[in-house]
Jmol script that loads the backbone (N, CA, C; Angstrom):
load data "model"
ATOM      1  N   UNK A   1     101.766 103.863 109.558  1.00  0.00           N
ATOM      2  CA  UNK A   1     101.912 103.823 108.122  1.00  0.00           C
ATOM      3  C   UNK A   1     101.055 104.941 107.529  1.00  0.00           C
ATOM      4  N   UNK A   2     101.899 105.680 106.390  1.00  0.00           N
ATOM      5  CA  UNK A   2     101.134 105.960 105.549  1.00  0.00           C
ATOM      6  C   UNK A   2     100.706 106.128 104.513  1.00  0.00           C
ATOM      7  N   UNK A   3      99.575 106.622 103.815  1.00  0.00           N
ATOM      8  CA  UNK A   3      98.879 105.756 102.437  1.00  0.00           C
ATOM      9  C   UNK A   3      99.261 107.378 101.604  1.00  0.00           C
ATOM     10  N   UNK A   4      99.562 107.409 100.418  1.00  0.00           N
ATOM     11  CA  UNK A   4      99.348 108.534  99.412  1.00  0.00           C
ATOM     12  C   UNK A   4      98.579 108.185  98.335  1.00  0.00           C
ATOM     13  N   UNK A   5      96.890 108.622  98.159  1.00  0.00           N
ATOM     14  CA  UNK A   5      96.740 107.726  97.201  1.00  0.00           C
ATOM     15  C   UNK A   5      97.181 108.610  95.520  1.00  0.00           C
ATOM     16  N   UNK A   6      97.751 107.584  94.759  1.00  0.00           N
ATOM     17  CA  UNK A   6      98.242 108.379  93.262  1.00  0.00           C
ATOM     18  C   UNK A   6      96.968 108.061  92.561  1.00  0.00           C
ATOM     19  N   UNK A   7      96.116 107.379  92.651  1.00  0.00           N
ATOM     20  CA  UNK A   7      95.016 107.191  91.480  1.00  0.00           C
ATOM     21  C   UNK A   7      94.085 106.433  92.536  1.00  0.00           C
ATOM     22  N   UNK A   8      92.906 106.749  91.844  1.00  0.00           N
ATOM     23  CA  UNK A   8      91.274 106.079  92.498  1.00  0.00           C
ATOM     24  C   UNK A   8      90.350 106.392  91.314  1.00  0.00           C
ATOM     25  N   UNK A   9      90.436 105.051  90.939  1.00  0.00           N
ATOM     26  CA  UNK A   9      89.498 105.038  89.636  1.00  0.00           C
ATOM     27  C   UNK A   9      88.470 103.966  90.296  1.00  0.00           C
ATOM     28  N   UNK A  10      87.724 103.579  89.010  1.00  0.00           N
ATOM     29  CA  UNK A  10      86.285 102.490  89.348  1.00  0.00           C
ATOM     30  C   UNK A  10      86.733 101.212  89.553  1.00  0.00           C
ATOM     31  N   UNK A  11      87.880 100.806  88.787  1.00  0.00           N
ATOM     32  CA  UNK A  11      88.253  99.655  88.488  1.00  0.00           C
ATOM     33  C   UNK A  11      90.019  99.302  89.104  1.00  0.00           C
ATOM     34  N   UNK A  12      90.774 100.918  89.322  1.00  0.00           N
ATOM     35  CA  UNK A  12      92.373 100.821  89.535  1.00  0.00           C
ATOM     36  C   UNK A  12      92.512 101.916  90.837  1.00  0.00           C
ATOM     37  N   UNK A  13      93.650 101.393  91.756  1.00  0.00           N
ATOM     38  CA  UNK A  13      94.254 102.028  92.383  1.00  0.00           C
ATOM     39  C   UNK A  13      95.789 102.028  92.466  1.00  0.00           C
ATOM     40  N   UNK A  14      96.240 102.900  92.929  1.00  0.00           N
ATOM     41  CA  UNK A  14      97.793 103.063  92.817  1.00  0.00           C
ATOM     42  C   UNK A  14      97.846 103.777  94.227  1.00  0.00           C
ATOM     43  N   UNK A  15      98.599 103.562  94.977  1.00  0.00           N
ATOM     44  CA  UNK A  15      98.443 104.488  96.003  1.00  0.00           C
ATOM     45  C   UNK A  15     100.459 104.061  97.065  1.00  0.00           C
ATOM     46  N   UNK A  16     101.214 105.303  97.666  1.00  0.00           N
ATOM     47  CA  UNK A  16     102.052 104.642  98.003  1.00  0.00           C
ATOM     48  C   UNK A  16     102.084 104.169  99.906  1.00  0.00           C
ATOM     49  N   UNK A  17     102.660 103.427 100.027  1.00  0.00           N
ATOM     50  CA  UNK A  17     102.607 102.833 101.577  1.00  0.00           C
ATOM     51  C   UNK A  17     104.063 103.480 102.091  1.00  0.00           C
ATOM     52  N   UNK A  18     103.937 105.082 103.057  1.00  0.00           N
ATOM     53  CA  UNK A  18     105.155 104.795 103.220  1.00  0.00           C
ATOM     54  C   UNK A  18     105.235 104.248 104.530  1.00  0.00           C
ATOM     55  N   UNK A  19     107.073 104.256 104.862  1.00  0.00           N
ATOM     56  CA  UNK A  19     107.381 103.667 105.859  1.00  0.00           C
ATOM     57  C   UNK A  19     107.463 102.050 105.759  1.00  0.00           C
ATOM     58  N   UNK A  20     106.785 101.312 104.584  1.00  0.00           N
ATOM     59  CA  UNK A  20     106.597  99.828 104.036  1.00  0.00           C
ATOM     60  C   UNK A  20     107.598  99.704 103.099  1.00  0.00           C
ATOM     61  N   UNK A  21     108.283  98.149 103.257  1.00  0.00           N
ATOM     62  CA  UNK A  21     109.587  98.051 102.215  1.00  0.00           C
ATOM     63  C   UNK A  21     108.307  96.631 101.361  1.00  0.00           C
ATOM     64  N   UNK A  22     108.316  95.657 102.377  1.00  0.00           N
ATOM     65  CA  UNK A  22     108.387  94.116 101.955  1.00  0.00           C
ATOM     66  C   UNK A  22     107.341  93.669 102.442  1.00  0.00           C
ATOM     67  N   UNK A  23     107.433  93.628 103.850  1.00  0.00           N
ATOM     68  CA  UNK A  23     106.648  92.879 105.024  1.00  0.00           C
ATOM     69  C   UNK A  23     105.124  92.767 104.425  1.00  0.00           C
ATOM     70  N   UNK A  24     104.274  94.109 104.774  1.00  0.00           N
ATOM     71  CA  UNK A  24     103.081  94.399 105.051  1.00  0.00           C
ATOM     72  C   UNK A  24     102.928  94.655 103.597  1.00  0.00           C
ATOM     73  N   UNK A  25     103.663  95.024 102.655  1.00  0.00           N
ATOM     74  CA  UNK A  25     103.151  95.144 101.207  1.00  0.00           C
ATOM     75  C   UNK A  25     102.722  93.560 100.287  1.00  0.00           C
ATOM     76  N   UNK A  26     103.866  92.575 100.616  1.00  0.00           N
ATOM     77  CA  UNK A  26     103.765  91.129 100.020  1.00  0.00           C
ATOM     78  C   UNK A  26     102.580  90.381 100.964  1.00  0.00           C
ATOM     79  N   UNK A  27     102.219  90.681 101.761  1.00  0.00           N
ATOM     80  CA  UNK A  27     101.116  90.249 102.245  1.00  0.00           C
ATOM     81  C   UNK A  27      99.855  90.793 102.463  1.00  0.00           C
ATOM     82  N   UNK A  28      99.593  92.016 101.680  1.00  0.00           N
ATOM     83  CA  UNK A  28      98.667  92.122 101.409  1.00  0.00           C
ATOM     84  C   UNK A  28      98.819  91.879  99.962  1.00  0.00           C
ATOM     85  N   UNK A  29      99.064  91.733  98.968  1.00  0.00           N
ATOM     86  CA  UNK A  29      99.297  91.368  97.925  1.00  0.00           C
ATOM     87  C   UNK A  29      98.887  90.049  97.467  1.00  0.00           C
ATOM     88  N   UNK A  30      99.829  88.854  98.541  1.00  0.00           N
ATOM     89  CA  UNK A  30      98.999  87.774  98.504  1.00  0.00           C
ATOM     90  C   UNK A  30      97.862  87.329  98.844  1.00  0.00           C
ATOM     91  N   UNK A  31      97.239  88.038  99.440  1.00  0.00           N
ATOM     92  CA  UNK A  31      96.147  87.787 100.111  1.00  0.00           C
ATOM     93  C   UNK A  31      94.777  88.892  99.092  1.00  0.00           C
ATOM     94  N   UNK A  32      94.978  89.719  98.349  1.00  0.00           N
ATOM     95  CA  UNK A  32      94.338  89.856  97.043  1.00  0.00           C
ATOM     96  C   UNK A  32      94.325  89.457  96.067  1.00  0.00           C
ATOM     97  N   UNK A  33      95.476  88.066  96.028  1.00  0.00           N
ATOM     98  CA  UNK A  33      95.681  87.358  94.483  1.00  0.00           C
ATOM     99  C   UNK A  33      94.385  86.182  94.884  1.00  0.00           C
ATOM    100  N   UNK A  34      94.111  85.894  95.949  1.00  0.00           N
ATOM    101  CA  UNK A  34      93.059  84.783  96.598  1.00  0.00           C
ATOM    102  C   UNK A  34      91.477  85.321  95.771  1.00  0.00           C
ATOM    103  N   UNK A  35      91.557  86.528  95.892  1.00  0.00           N
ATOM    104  CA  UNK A  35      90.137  87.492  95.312  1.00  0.00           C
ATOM    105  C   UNK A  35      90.296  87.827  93.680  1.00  0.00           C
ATOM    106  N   UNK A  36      89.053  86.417  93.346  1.00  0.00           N
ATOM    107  CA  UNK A  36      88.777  86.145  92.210  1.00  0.00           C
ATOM    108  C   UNK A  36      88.083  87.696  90.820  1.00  0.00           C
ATOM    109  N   UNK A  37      87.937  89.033  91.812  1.00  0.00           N
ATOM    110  CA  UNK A  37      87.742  90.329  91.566  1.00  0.00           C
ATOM    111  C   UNK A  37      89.013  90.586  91.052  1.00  0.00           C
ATOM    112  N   UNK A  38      90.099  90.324  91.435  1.00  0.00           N
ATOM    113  CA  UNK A  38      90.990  91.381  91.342  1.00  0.00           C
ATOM    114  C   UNK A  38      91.861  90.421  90.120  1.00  0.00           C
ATOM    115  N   UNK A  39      92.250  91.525  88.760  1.00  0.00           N
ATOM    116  CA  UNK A  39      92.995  91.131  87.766  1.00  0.00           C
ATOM    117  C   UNK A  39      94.566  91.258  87.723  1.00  0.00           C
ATOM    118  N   UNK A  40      94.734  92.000  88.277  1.00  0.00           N
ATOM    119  CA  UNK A  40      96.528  92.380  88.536  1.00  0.00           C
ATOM    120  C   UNK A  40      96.632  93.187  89.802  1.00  0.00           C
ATOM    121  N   UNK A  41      97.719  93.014  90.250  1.00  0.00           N
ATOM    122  CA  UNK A  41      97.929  93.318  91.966  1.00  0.00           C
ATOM    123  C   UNK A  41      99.673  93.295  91.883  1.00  0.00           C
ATOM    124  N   UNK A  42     100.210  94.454  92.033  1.00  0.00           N
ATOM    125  CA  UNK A  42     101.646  94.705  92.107  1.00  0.00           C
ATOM    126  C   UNK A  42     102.041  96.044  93.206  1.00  0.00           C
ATOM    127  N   UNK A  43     103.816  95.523  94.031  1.00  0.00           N
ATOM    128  CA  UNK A  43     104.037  96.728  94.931  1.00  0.00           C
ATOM    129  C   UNK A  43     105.563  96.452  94.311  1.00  0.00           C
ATOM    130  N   UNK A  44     105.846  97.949  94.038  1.00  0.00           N
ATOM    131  CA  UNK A  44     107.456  97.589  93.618  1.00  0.00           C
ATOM    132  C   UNK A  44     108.042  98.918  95.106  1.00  0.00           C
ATOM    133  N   UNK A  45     109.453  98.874  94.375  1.00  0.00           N
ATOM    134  CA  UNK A  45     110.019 100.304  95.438  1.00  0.00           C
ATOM    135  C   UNK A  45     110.902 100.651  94.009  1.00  0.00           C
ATOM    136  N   UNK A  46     110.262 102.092  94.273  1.00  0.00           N
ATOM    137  CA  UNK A  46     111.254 102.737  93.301  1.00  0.00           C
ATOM    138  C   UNK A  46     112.447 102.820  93.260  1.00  0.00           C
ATOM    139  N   UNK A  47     113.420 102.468  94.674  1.00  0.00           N
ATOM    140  CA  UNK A  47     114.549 102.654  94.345  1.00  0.00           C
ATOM    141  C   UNK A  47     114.696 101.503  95.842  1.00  0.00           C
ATOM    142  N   UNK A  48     116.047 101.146  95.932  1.00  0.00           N
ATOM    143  CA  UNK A  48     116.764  99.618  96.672  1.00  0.00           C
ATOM    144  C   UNK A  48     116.766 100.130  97.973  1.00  0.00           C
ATOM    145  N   UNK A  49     117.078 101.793  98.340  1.00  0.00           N
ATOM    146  CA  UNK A  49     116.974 102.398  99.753  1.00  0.00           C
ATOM    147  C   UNK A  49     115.741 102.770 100.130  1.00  0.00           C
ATOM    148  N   UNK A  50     114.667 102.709  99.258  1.00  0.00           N
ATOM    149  CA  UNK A  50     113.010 103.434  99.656  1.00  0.00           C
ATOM    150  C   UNK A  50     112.271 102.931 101.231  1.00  0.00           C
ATOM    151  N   UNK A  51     111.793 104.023 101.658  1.00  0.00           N
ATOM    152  CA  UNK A  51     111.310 103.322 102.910  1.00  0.00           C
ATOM    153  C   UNK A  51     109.630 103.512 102.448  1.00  0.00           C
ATOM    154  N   UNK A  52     109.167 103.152 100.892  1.00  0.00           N
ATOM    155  CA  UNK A  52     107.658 102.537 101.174  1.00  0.00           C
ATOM    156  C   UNK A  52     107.569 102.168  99.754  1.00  0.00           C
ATOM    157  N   UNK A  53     106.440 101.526  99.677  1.00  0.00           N
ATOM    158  CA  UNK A  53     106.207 100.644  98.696  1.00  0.00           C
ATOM    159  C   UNK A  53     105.635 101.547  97.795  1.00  0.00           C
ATOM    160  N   UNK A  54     104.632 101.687  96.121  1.00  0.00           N
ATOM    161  CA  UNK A  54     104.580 101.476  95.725  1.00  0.00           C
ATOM    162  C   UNK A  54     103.249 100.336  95.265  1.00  0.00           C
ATOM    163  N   UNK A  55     102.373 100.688  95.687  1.00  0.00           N
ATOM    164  CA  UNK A  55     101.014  99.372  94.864  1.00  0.00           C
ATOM    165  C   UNK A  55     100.292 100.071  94.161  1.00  0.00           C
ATOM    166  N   UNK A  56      99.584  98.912  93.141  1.00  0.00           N
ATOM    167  CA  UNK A  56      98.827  99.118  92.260  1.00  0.00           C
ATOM    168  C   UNK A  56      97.906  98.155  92.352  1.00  0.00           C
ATOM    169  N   UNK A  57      96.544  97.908  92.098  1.00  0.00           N
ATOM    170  CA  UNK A  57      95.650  97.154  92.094  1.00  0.00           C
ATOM    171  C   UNK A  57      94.733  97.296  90.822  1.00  0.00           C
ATOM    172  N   UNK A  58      94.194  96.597  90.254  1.00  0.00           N
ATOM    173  CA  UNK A  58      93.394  96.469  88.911  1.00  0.00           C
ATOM    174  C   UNK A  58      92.405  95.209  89.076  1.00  0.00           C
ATOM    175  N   UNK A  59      90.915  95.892  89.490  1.00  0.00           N
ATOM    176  CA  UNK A  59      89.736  94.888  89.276  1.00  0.00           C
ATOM    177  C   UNK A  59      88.909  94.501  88.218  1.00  0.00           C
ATOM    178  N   UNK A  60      88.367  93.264  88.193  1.00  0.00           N
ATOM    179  CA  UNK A  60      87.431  93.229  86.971  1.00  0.00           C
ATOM    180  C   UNK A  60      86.192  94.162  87.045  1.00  0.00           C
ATOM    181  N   UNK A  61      85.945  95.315  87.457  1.00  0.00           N
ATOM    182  CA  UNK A  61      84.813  96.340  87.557  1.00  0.00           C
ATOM    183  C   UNK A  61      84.799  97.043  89.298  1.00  0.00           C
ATOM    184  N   UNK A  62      84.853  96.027  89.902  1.00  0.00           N
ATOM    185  CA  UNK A  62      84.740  96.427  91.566  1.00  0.00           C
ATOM    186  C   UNK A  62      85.217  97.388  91.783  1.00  0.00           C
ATOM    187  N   UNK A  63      85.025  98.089  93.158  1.00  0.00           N
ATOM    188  CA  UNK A  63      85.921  98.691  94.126  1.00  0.00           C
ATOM    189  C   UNK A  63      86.976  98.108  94.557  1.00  0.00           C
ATOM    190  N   UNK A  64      88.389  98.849  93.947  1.00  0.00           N
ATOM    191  CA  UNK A  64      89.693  98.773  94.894  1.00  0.00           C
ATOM    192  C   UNK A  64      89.365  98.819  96.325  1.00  0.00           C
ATOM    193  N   UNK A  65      88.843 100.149  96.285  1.00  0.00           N
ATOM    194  CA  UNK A  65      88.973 100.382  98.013  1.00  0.00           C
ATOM    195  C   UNK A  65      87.897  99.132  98.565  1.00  0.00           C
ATOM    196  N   UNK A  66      86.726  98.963  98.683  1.00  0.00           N
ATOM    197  CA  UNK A  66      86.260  97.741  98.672  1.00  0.00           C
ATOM    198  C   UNK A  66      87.006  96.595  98.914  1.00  0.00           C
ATOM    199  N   UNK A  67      87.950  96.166  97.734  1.00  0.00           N
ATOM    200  CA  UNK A  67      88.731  94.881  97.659  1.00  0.00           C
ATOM    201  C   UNK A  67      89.581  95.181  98.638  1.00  0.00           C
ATOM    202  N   UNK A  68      90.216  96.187  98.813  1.00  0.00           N
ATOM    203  CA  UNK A  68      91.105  96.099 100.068  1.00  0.00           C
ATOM    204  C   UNK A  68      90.371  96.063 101.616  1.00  0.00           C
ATOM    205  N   UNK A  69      89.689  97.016 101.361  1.00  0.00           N
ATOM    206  CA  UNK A  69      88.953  96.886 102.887  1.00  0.00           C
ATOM    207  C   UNK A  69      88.734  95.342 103.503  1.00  0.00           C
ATOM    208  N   UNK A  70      87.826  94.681 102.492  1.00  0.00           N
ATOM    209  CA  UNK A  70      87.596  93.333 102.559  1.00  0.00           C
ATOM    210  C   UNK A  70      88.978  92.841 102.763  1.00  0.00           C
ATOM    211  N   UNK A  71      90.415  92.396 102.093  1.00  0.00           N
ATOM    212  CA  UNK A  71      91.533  92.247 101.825  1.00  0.00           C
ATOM    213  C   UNK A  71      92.479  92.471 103.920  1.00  0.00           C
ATOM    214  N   UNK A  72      92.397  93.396 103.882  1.00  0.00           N
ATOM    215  CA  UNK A  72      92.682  93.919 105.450  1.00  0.00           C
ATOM    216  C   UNK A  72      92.203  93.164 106.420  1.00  0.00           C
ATOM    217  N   UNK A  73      90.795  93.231 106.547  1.00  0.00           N
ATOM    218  CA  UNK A  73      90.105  92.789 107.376  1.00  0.00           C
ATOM    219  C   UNK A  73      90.353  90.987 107.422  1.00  0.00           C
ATOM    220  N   UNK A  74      89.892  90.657 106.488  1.00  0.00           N
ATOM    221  CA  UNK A  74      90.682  89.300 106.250  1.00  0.00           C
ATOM    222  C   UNK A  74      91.924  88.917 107.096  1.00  0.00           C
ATOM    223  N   UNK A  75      93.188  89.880 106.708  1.00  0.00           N
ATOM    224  CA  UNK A  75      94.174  89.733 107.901  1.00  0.00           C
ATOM    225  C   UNK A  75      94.287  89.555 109.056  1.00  0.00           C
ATOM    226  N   UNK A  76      93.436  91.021 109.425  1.00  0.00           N
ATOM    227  CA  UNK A  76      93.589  91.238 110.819  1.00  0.00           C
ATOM    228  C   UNK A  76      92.985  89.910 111.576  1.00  0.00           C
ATOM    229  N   UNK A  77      91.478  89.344 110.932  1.00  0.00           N
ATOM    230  CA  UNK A  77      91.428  88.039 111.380  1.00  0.00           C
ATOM    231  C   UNK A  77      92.204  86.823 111.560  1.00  0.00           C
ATOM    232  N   UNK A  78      92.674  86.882 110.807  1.00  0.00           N
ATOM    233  CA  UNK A  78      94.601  85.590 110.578  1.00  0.00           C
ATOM    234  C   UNK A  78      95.158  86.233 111.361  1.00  0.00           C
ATOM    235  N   UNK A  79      95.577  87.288 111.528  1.00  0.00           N
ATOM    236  CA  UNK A  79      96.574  87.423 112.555  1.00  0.00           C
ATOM    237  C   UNK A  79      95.422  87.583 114.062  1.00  0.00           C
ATOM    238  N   UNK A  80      94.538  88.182 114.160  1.00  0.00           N
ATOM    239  CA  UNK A  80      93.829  87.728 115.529  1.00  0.00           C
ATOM    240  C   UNK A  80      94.057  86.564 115.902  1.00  0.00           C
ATOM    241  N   UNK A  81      93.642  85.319 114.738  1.00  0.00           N
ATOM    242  CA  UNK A  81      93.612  83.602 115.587  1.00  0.00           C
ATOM    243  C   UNK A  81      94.825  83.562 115.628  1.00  0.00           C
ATOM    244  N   UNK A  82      95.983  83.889 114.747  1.00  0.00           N
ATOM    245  CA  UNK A  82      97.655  83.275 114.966  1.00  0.00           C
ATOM    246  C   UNK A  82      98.227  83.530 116.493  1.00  0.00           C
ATOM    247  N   UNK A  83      97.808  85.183 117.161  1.00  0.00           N
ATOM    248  CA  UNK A  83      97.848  85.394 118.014  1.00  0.00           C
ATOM    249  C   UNK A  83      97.458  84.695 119.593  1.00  0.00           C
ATOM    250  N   UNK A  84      96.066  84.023 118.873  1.00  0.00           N
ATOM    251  CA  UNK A  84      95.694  83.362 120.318  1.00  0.00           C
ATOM    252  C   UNK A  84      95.576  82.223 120.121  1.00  0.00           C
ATOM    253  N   UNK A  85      96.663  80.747 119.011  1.00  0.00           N
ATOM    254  CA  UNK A  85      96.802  80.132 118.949  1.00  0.00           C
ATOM    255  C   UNK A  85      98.714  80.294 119.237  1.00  0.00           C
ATOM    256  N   UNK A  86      98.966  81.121 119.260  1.00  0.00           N
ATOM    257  CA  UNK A  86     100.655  80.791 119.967  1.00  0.00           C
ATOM    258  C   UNK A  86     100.369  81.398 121.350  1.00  0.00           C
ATOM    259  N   UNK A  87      99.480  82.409 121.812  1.00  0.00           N
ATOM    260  CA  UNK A  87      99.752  82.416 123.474  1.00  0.00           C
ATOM    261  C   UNK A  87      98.615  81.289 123.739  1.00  0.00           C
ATOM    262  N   UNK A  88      97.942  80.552 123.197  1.00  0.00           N
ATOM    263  CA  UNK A  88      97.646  79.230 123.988  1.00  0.00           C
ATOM    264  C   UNK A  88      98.643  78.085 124.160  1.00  0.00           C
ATOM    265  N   UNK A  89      99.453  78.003 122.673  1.00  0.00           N
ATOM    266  CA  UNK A  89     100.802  77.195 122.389  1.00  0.00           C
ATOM    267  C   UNK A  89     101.777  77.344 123.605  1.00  0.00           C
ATOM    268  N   UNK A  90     102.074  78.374 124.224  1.00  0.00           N
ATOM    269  CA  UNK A  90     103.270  78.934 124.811  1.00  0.00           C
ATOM    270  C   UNK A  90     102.787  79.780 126.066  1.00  0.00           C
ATOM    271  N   UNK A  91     101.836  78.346 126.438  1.00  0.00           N
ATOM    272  CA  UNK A  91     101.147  78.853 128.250  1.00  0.00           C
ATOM    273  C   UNK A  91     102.441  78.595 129.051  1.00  0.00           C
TER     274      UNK A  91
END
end "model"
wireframe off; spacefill off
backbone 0.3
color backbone group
């Protein structure tokens, strides 16, 4: 994947994901609406054939990049345990 960032302010980022339609954009998305920092959080696609998303993020003062870093990492942990709770499931 890759990132273009369109804006890096104190408080907003905009940046596009290409190669991302849905998947990896709506879930990081939901998983920044959980973070009581962050005021608005949106990924559109500019157009119905686009192969990347489109996000925007808006904090109450924080670091975007911050909120995401934190935001990511978060994941990768959920998906670490999901991982070694289905190959324990499916010995």
């Amino acid at each position: 994947m890759k990132l273009e960032v369109i804006k890096n302010e104190k408080d907003f980022a905009e940046f596009r994901m290409q190669g991302q339609r849905h998947t990896f954009p709506n879930l990081l998305k939901q998983k920044l609406l959980e973070n009581k920092d962050v005021e608005f959080v949106s990924y559109i696609l500019d157009h119905p054939t686009d192969e990347s998303a489109r996000f925007a993020i808006k904090t109450s003062g924080k670091s975007p990049k911050k909120i995401l870093e934190d935001a990511t990492k978060e994941i990768e942990e959920e998906l670490e345990d999901f991982d070694k709770k289905v190959k324990k499931a499916l010995k």
